[in-house]
C-alpha positions as CSV (number, residue, x, y, z in Angstrom):
1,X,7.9,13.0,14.5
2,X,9.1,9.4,14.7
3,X,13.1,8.5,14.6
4,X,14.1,6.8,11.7
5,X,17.6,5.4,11.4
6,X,19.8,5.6,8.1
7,X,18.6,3.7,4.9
8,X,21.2,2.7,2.6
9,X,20.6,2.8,-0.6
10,X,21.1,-0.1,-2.8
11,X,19.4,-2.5,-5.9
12,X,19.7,-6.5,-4.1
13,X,16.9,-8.7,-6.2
14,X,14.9,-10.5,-4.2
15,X,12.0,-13.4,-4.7
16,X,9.4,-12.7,-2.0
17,X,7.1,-15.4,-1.0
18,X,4.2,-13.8,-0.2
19,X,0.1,-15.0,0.4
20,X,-0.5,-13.8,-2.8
21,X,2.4,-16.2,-4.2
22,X,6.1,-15.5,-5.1
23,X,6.7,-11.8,-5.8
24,X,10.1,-10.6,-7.7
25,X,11.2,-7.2,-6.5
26,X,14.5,-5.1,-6.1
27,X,15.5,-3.5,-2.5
28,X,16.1,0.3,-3.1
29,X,17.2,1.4,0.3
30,X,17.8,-1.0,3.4
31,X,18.8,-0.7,7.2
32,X,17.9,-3.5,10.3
33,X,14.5,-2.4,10.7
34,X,13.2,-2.5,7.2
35,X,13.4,-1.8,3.4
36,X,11.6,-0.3,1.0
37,X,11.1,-2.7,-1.8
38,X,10.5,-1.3,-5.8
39,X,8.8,-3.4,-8.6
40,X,6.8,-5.6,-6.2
41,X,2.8,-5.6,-6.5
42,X,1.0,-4.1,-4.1
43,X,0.6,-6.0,-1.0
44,X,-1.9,-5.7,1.7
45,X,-0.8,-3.8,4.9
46,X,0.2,-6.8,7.6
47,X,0.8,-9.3,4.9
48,X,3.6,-11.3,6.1
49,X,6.7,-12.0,3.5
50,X,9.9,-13.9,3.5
51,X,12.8,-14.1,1.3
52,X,16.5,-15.4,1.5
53,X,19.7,-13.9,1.4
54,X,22.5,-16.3,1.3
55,X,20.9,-19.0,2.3
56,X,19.1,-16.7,5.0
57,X,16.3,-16.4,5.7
58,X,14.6,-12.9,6.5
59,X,10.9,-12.2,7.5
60,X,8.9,-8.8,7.3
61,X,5.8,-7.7,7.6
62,X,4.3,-4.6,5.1
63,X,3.4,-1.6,6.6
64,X,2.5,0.5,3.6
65,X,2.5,-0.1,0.2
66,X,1.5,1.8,-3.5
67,X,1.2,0.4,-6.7
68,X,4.8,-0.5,-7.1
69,X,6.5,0.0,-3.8
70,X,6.1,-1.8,-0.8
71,X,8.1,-1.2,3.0
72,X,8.6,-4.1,5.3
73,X,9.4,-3.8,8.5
74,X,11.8,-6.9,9.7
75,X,10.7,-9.5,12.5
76,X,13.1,-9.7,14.0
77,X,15.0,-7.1,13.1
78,X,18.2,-8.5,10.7
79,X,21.7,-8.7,12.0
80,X,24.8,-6.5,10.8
81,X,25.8,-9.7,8.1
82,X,22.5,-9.6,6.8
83,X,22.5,-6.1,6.3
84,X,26.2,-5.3,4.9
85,X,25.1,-8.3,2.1
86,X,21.8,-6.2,1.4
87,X,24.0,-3.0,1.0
88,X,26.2,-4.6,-1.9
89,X,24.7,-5.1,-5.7
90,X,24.4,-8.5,-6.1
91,X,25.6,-8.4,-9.7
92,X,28.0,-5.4,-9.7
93,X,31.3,-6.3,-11.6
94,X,33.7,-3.9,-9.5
95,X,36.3,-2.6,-12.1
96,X,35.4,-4.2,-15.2
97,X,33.8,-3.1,-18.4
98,X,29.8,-4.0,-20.1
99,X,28.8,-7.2,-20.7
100,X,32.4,-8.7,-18.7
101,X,31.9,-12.1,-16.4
102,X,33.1,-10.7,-13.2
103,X,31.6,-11.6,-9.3
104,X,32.9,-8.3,-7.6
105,X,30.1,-6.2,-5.3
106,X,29.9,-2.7,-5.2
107,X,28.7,-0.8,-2.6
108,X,25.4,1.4,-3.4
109,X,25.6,5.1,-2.2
């Protein structure tokens, strides 16, 4: 059996550009070898995708993928920044109640 290091879990929207076209998904668990990536399409095994965190940029490549779930395995693999940004909700508001403006992150566990 194969080592796999810690996913963290998490919900970071991201717009994948893809061969097929731009794909909208949500990362449900992350570490700095891959994610696993809900909502998306199904995508070809190998297909090569790209999106932007921060201003970013992150490559992967799928290695598996069902009819609404695809992983990605990072190339290169992402840094420590990259991936404490991918751990936070990207529209958490920390401490404050529904429907509140607020720009806090919360960390996904």
């Amino acid at each position: 059996m194969q080592h796999r290091s810690h996913r963290y879990r998490t919900q970071y929207p991201v717009e994948m550009r893809t061969p097929v076209g731009v794909v909208m998904g949500k990362i449900a668990d992350v570490n700095n070898h891959g994610a696993r990536i809900e909502r998306a399409r199904p995508m070809l095994r190998g297909s090569k995708v790209s999106f932007n965190v921060l201003g970013r940029p992150v490559n992967g490549v799928v290695v598996w993928s069902t009819s609404d779930q695809v992983g990605i395995i990072f190339r290169p693999h992402i840094n420590d920044d990259i991936l404490d940004t991918l751990r936070y909700r990207r529209d958490a508001r920390a401490g404050s109640h529904r429907g509140a403006v607020g720009f806090g992150l919360m960390e996904m566990r």
